[in-house]
TILO-693974 format. One line per 4 residues: their letters; for each residue x, z, y of C-alpha. Coordinates in steps of 0.05 Angstrom, whole numbers, plus 5000, padded with zeros to 4 digits. Example, Ala and Ser with C-alpha at 12.3 -4.5 7.8 and 13.67 -1.06 7.14 Angstrom:
2
as) 5246 5156 4910 ~ 5273 5143 4979 $
END
This chain:
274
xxxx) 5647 5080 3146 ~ 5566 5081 3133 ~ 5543 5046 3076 ~ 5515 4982 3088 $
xxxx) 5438 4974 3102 ~ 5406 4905 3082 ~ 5385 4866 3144 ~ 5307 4873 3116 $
xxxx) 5303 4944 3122 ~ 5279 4970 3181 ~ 5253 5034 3215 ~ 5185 5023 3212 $
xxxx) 5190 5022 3134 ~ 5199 5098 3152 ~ 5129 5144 3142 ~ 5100 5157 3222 $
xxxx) 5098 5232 3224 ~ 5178 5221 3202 ~ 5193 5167 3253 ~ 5161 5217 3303 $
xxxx) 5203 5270 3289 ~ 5263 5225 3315 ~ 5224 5220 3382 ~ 5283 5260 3410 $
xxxx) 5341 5210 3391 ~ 5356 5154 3429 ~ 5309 5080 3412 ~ 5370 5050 3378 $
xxxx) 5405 5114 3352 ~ 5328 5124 3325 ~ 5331 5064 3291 ~ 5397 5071 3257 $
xxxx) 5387 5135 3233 ~ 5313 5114 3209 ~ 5339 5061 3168 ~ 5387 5104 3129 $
xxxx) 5336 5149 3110 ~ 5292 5091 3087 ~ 5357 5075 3041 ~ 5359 5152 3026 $
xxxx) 5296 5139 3004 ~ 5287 5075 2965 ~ 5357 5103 2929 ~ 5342 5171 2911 $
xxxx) 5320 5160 2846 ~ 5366 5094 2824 ~ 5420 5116 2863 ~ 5425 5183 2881 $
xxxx) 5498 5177 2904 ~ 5482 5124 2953 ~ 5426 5157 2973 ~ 5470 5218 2992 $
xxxx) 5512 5168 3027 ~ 5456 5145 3071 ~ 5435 5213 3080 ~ 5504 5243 3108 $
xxxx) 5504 5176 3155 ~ 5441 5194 3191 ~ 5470 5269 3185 ~ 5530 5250 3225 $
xxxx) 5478 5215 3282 ~ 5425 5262 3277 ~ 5443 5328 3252 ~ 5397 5374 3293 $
xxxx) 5334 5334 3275 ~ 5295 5370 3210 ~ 5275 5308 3182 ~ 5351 5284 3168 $
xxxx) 5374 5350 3141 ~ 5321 5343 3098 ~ 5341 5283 3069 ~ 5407 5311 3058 $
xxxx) 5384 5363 3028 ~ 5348 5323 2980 ~ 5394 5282 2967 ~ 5454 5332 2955 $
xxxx) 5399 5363 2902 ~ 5392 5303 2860 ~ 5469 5285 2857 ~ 5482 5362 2836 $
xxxx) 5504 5388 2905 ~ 5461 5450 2895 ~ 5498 5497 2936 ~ 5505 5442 2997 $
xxxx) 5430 5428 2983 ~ 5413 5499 2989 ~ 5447 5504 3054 ~ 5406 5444 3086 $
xxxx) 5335 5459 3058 ~ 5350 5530 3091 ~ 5358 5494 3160 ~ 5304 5457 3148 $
xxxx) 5259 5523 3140 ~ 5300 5548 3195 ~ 5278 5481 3248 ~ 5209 5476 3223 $
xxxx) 5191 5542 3192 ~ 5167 5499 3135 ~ 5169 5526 3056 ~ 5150 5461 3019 $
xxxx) 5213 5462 2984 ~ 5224 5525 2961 ~ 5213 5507 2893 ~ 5272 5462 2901 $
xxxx) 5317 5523 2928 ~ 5300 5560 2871 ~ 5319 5503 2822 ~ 5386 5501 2867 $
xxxx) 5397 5574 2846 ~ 5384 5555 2776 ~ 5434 5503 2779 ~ 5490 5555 2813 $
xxxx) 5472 5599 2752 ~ 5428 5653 2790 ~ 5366 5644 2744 ~ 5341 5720 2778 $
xxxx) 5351 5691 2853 ~ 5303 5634 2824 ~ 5256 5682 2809 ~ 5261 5727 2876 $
xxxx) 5247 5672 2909 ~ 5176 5661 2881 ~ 5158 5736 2897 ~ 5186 5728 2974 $
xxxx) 5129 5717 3023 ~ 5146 5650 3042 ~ 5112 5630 2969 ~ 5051 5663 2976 $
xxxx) 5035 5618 3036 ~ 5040 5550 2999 ~ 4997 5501 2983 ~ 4972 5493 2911 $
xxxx) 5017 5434 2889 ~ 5086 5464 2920 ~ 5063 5525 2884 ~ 5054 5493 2822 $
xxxx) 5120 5471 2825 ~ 5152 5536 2837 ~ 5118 5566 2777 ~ 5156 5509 2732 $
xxxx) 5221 5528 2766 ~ 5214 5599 2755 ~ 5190 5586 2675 ~ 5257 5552 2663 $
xxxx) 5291 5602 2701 ~ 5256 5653 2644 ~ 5276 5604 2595 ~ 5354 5614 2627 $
xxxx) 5344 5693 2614 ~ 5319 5679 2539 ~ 5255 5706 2568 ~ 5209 5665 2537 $
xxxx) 5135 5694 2535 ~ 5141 5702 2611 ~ 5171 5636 2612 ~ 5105 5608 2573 $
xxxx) 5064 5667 2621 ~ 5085 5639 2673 ~ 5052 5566 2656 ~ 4985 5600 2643 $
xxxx) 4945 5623 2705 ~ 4887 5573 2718 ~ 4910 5536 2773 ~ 4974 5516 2734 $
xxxx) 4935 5500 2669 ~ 4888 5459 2707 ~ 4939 5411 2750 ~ 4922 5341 2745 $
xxxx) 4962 5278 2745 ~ 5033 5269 2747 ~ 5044 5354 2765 ~ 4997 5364 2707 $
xxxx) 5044 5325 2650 ~ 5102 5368 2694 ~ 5069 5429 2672 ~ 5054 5401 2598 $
xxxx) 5128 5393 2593 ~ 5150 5454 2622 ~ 5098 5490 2577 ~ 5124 5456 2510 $
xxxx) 5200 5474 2527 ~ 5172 5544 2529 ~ 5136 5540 2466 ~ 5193 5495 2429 $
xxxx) 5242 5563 2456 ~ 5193 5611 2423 ~ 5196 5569 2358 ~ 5126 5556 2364 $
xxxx) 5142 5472 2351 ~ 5068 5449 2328 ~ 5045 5480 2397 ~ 5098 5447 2434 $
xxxx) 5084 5383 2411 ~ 5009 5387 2423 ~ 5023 5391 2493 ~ 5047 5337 2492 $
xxxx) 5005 5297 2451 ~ 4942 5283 2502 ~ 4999 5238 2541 ~ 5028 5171 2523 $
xxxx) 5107 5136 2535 ~ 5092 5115 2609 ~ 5067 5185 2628 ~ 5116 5227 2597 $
xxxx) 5174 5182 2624 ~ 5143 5183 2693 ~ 5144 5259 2680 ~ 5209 5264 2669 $
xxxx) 5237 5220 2723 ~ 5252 5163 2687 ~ 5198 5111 2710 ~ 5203 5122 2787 $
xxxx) 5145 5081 2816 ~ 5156 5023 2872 ~ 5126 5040 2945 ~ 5119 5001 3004 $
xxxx) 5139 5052 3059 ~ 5184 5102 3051 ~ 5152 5180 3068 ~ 5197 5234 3070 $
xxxx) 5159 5300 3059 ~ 5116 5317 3123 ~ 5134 5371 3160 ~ 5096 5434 3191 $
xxxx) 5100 5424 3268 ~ 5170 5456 3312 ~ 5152 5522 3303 ~ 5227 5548 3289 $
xxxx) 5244 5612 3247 ~ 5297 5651 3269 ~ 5369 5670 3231 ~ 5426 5642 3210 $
xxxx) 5448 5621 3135 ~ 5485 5685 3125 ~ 5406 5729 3148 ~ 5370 5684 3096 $
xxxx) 5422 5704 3044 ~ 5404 5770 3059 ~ 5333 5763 3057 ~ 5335 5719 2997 $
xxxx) 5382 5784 2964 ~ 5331 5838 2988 ~ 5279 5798 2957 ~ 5321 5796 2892 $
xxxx) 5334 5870 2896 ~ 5264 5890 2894 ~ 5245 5856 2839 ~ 5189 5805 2816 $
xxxx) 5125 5822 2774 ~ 5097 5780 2719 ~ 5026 5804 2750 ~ 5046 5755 2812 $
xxxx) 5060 5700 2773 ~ 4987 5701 2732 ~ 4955 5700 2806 ~ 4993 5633 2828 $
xxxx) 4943 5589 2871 ~ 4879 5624 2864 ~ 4868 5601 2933 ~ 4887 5541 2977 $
xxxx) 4942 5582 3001 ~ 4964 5621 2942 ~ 5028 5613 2915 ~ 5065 5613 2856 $
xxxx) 5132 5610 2810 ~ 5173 5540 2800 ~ 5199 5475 2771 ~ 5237 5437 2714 $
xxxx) 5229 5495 2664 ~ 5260 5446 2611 ~ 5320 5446 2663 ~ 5296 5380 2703 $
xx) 5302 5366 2766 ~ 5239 5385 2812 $
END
């Protein structure tokens, strides 16, 4: 059985460019499935079981449509599902061709224990097409997957191109953590903690995921247009293991975003979730 929805949620709590992504479904499968992803949601951070929950329901109605494996995926990331997480996300890049959550995947490796694939995936070419903030994110991945190795000047190298130094907001205290964790591994704890100290209680909780904030509408990440890349799970592994196999350069990593498009290495380098 689904889990229950409350009778005040409704589809168009969903974000638009989502909703229009379910153009293909029936008006009252639509619906349905657009409610439970509100619920994936509102839930993922209070609840991310029931999240999941809501997330497999609209799965089991809507399983072709990018939007809803996305949610899944999502949602089997936050309640520790890494390896079913990485599965979705990479049918999600496979509908839509999108790379938004590659940071993510790589944080998935982390979690499976393949710190190195975390990093392989930063140097594949997918990465060097993202957009800043994505990119910024992947840099914090791959400095805790550093941190996993015991490698921790690259993990602290990794933190210190420009465009990661200079993020602003809620990704800039995200990078301020990740940055202290490296320092704190190096032994370096007077640096770590002036990282920290520019930020107060509400900030660093936010940070850290503790303080999710209340919205109106739901938005589930947009979505580059229907554009569909080719190959099956089993060709991405491949790819992904090709990428591992030639290696990654530190000398990458310092050149993270110096353009719109740039990209660089990943997220929760104090072992947080993205």
């Amino acid at each position: 059985m689904p889990p229950e929805i409350p009778d005040d949620v409704t589809a168009a709590q969903l974000d638009r460019a989502a909703r229009g992504r379910l153009r293909t479904l029936s008006k009252d499968n639509a619906d349905g499935v657009a409610r439970h992803l509100v619920m994936a949601g509102l839930l993922l951070d209070s609840d991310p079981e029931l999240s999941y929950q809501h997330a497999q329901a609209a799965v089991r109605r809507a399983g072709r449509v990018d939007v809803v494996r996305e949610a899944a995926g999502l949602a089997a990331y936050r309640t520790g599902r890494y390896a079913e997480a990485l599965s979705e996300l990479r049918t999600v890049r496979r509908l839509n061709g999108s790379s938004d959550h590659l940071a993510v995947m790589a944080d998935c490796e982390r979690g499976l224990g393949r710190p190195e694939r975390a990093i392989a995936l930063a140097a594949s070419p997918e990465a060097y097409g993202l957009a800043e903030e994505p990119a910024i994110e992947l840099a914090i991945v791959v400095s805790g997957a550093r941190l996993d190795l015991g490698e921790t000047e690259a993990a602290l190298a990794v933190l210190s191109a420009p465009a990661v130094r200079q993020a602003s907001g809620l990704l800039g205290v995200r990078v301020a953590h990740a940055r202290a964790a490296a320092l704190s591994a190096s032994g370096d704890e007077p640096a770590a903690e002036a990282e920290l100290a520019g930020f107060d209680d509400r900030q660093l909780a936010e940070a850290a995921g503790e303080s999710p904030g209340e919205y109106e509408d739901v938005v589930v990440f947009d979505l580059a247009d229907d554009d569909a890349m080719q190959g099956d799970t089993e060709g991405d592994l491949a790819a992904d293991e090709a990428v591992q196999d030639a290696g990654v350069t530190d000398d990458f990593v310092t050149d993270v975003a110096v353009s719109d498009g740039a990209a660089a290495p990943g997220a929760g380098s104090d072992g947080e979730s993205v």
